[in-house]
C-alpha positions as CSV (number, residue, x, y, z in Angstrom):
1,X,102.3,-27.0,16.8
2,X,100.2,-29.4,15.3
3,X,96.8,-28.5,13.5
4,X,94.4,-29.8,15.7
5,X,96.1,-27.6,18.4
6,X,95.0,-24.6,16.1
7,X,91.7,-25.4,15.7
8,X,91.1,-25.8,19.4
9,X,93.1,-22.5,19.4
10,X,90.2,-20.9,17.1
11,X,87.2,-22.6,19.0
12,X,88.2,-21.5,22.6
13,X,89.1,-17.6,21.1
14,X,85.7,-18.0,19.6
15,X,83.9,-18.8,22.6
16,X,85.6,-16.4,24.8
17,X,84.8,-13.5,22.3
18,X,81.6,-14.8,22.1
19,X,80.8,-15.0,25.5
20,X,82.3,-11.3,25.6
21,X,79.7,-10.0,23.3
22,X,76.9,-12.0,25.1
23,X,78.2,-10.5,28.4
24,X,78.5,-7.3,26.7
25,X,74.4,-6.8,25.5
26,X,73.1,-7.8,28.9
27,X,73.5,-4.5,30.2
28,X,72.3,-2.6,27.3
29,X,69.5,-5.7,27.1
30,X,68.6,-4.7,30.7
31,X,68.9,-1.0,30.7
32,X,66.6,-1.1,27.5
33,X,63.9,-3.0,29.3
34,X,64.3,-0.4,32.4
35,X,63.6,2.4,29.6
36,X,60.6,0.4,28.3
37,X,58.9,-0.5,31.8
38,X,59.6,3.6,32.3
39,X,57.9,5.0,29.4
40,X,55.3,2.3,29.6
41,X,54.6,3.8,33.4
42,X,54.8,7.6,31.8
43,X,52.8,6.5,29.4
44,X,50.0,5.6,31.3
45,X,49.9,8.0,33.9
46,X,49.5,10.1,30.9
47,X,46.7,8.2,29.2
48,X,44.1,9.5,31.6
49,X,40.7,8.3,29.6
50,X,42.9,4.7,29.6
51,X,42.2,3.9,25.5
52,X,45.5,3.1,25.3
53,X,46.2,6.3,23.1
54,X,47.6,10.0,24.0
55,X,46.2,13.1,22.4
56,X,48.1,15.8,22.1
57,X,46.4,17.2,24.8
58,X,47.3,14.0,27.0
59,X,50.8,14.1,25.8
60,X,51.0,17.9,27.0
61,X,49.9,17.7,30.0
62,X,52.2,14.7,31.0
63,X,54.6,13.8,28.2
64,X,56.0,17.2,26.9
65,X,58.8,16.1,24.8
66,X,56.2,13.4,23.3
67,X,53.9,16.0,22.8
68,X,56.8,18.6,21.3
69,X,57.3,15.7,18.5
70,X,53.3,14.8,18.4
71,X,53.0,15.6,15.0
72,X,56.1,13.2,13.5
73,X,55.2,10.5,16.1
74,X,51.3,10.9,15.1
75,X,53.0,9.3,11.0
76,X,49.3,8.6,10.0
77,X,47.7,11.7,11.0
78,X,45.6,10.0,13.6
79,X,45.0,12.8,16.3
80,X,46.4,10.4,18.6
81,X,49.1,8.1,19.5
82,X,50.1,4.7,20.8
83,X,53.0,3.7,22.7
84,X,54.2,1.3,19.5
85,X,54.3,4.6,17.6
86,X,56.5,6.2,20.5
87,X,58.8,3.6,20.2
88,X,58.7,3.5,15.9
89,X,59.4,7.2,16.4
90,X,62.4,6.8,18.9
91,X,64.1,4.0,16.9
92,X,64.1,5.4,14.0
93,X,66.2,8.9,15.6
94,X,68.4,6.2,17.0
95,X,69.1,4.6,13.7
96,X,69.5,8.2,12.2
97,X,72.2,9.1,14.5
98,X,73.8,6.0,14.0
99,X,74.2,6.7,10.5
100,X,75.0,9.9,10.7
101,X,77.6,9.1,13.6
C-alpha cells in the first residue's frame, strides 16, 4: 500500500469519527436547550413581581428544590437570585460529580 493511500486512510477515519462526535452532541446540545427553555418557563412563573429575580419566598412557593439550595445559589448573599446564578449553581454540581465520578 502506498503512502498516500494511508493518508487518505487517516483523513476519511478522521472525518467519520468526527462526524460521530458532531452527531453525538446534538442530542445532548438539544436536550440541554429543552432543560434551559424549561427552567426559564419555571422560572418565571415563579418570579411573580417580574424583576427578573426570585426570593426565597418566590422560590418556595414555586421552585422548591431552588429554594432548598437558596442559600448556596444566593453566592453573594443577595436575598435574591437570578436565573444566571441557577444555572452557575447547577454547573458547578455537574462538574463536581464529574470529578468525583
Amino acid at each position: 500500500m502506498t503512502p498516500s493511500f494511508h493518508l487518505r486512510a487517516l483523513s476519511i477515519m478522521g472525518f467519520l469519527v468526527l462526524g460521530t462526535a458532531a452527531h453525538a452532541q446534538a442530542p445532548n446540545a438539544a436536550r440541554l436547550e429543552k432543560a434551559r427553555t424549561e427552567l426559564q418557563k419555571r422560572f418565571d412563573a415563579a418570579d411573580t413581581n417580574k424583576d427578573g429575580k426570585l426570593t426565597r419566598e418566590e422560590a418556595q412557593a414555586k421552585m422548591p428544590k431552588v429554594y432548598k439550595n437558596f442559600d448556596a445559589i444566593d453566592a453573594s448573599h443577595a436575598g435574591a437570585i437570578s436565573l444566571a446564578d441557577i444555572e452557575t449553581f447547577v454547573a458547578s454540581k455537574k462538574g463536581a460529580r464529574k470529578s468525583a465520578g
